[in-house]
LUMFI-430522 format. One record per residue (C-alpha): residue in three letters; x negated, y, z. Coordinates in steps of 0.2 Angstrom, whole numbers, always signed. Example, Ala and Ser with C-alpha at 12.3 -4.5 7.8 and 13.67 -1.06 7.14 Angstrom:
2
ALA|-62|-22|+39
SER|-68|-5|+36
//
This chain:
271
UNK|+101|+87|-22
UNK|+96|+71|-15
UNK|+95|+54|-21
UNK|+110|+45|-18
UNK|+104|+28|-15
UNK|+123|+19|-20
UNK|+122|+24|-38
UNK|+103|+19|-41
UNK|+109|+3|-33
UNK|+124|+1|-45
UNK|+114|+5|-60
UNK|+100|-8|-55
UNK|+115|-22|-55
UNK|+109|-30|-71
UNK|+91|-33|-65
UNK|+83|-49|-59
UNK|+69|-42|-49
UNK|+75|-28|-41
UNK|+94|-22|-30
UNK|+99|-8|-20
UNK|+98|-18|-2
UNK|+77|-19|-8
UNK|+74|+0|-10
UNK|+65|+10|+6
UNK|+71|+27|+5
UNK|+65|+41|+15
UNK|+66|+61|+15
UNK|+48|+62|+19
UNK|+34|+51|+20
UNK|+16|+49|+18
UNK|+15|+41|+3
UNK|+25|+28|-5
UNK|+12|+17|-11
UNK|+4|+16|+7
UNK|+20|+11|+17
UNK|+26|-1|+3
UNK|+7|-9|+3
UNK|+6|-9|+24
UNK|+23|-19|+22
UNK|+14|-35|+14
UNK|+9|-40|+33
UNK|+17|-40|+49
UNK|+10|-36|+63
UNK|+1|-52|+66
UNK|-7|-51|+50
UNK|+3|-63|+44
UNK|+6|-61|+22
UNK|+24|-55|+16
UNK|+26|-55|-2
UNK|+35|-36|-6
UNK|+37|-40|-24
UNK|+53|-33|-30
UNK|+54|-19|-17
UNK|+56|-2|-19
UNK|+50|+15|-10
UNK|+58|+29|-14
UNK|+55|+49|-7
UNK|+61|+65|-10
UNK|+46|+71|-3
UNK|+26|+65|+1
UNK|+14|+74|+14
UNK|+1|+64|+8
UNK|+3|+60|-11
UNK|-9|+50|-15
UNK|-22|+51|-33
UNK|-33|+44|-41
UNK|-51|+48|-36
UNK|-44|+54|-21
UNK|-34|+67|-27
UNK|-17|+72|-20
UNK|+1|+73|-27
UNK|+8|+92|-26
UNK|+27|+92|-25
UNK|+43|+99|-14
UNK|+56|+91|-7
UNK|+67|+84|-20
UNK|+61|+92|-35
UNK|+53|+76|-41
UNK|+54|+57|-43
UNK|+42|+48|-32
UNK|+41|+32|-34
UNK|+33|+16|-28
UNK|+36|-3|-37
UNK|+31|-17|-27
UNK|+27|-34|-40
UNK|+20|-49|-39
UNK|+3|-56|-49
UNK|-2|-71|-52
UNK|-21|-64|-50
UNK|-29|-51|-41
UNK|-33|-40|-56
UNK|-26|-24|-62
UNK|-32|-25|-78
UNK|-20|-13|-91
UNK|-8|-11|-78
UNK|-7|+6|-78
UNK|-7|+9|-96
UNK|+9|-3|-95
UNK|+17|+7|-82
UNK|+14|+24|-93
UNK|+23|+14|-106
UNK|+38|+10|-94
UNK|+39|+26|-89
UNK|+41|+34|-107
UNK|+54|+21|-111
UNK|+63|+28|-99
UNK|+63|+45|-101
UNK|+67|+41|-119
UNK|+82|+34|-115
UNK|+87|+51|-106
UNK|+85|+61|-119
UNK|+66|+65|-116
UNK|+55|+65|-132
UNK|+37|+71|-136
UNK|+31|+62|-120
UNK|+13|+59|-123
UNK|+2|+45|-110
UNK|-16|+52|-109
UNK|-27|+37|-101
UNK|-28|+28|-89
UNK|-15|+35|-80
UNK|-6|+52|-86
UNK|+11|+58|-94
UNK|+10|+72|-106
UNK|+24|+83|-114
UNK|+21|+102|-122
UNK|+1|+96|-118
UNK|+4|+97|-100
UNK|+7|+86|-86
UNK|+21|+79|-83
UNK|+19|+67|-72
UNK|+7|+51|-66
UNK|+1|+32|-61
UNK|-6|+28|-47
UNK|-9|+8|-47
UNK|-16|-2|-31
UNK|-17|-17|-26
UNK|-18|-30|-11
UNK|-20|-48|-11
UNK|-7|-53|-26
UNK|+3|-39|-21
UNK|+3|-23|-34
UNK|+10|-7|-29
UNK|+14|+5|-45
UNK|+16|+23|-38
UNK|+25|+36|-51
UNK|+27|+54|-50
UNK|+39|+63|-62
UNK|+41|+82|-62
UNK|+56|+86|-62
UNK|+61|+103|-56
UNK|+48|+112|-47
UNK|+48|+130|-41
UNK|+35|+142|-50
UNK|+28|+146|-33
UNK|+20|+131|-32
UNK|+10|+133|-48
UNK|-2|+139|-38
UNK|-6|+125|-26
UNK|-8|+115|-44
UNK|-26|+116|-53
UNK|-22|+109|-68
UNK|-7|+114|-83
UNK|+7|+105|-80
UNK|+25|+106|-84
UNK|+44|+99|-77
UNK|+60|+90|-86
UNK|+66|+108|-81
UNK|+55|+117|-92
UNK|+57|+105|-107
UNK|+77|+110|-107
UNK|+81|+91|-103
UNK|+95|+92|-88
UNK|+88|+73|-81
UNK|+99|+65|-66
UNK|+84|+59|-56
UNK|+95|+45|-51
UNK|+97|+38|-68
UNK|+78|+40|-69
UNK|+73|+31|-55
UNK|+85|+15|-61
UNK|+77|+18|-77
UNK|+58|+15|-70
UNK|+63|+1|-60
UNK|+73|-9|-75
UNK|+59|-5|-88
UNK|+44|-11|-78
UNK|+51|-25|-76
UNK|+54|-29|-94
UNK|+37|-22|-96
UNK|+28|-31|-83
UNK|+37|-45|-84
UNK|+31|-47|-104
UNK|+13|-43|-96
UNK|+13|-56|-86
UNK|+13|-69|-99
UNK|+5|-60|-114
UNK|-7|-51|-106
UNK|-10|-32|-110
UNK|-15|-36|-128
UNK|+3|-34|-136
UNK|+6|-18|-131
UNK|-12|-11|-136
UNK|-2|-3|-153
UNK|+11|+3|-146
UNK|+0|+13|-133
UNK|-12|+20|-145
UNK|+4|+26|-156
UNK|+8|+38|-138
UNK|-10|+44|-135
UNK|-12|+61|-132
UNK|-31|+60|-138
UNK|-30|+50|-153
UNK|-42|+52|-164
UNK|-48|+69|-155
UNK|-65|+74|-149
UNK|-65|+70|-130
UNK|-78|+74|-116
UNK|-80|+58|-103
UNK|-87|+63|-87
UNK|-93|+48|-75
UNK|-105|+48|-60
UNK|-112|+63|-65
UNK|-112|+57|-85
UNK|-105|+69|-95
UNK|-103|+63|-116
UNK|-92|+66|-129
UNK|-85|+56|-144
UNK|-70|+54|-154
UNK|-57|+44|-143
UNK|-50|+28|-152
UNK|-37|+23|-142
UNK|-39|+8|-132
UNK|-44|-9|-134
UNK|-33|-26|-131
UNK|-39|-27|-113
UNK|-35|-7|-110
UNK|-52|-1|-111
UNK|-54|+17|-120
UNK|-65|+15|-135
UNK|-75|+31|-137
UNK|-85|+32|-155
UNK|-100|+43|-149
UNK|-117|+44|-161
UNK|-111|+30|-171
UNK|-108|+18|-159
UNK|-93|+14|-150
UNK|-94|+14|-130
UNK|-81|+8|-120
UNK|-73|+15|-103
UNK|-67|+8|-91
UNK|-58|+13|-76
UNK|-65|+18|-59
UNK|-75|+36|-58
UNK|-70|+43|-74
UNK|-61|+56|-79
UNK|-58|+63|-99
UNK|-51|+80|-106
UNK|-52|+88|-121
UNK|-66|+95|-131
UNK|-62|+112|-128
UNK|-56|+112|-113
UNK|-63|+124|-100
UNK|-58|+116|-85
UNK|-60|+97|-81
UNK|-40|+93|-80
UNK|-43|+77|-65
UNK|-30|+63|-65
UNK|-19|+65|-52
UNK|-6|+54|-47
UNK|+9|+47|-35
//
């Protein structure tokens, strides 16, 4: 079933940010996060602002992920969802972390427990994937991009190289409506915290949700590859990494993390 854009709208009625005449909504596109960040300039280059705006897709052709990965999904069997927002300085610092945080929020409040975040940029349930974060930004304008499985048919688990998992396969019946108002009403009382604390008052909370904690973790960057104990994150989001007796941190950018054992590198990937 597809969105129906009315009720999202009616459910967004006590925000301040974001309404239903704001949200883009097409049956297929690109990629959200690209159309929403080519709509901060018009044609002669001039800057518009498109905090507060809201693309939405029941289907991409070219999902985007991090490190240039793609988003796998068919048509209406997940949320795909781009959040346009405002800074007040052209830095990304934590940002996705704070989104992951949104995002569990809100499938809490539909009945969705056990959702893990593994960093920078992944949601975890039943030690799969769940869904993901893709964060970009131009100018002063950020552009939050979040995939959600939903419900997605088995015959695409092979187009997928990595475990995942679906709202369907955890037994939790999610109107992907309610989810996408959800999202949309819980970054803003996230970011909008974020904005004037910074990300150092959610550090706790984060580390309380990370898959990893206190696990033995393999970091792989520009063809580094180390492992340590991961020690959840710092108060400007960096992963801290105890290794040898020292503690590293990691930052965002070329990296990629998995566990110990694991076989296969599970890359970040991403709406």
């Amino acid at each position: 079933m597809k969105h129906n854009i009315e009720k999202i709208s009616e459910l967004l009625v006590p925000s301040k940010k974001f309404s239903g005449d704001r949200i883009y909504y097409f049956e297929e596109i690109e990629s959200t996060n690209s159309w929403l960040l080519a709509q901060n300039k018009t044609p002669d280059q001039t800057p518009v602002r498109i905090d507060g705006r809201i693309c939405l897709a029941e289907r991409q052709t070219s999902g985007k992920g991090r490190r240039g990965k793609s988003w796998i999904a068919p048509a209406s069997s997940s949320v795909l969802i781009s959040i346009g927002w405002g800074l007040q300085e052209s830095s990304s610092q934590g940002l996705s972390l704070i989104s992951g945080l949104a995002v569990v929020q809100s499938l809490h409040e539909l009945g969705v427990t056990g959702v893990k975040l593994k960093w920078p940029n992944d949601v975890i349930a039943d030690g799969k994937k769940l869904g993901g974060i893709l964060v970009e930004i131009s100018g002063l304008d950020c552009v939050i991009g979040v995939g959600i499985n939903v419900s997605i048919p088995p015959s695409f688990d092979r187009q997928i190289d990595q475990p995942w998992t679906d709202l369907y396969s955890l037994g939790c019946q999610v109107d992907r409506d309610q989810l996408v108002a959800a999202i949309a009403l819980n970054h803003e009382r996230f970011l909008s915290r974020y904005m004037l604390t910074g990300f150092a008052s959610f550090a706790t909370r984060w580390n309380a949700l990370h898959v990893y904690q206190n696990q033995v973790i393999e970091v792989v960057s520009a063809g580094d590859q180390w492992s340590g104990s991961a020690l959840g994150v710092d108060e400007s989001g960096a992963l801290l990494v105890e290794c040898s007796g020292s503690i590293r941190r990691v930052i965002g950018g070329e990296v990629s993390i998995r566990a110990k054992t694991a076989l296969t590198e599970n890359d970040d990937k991403m709406s």
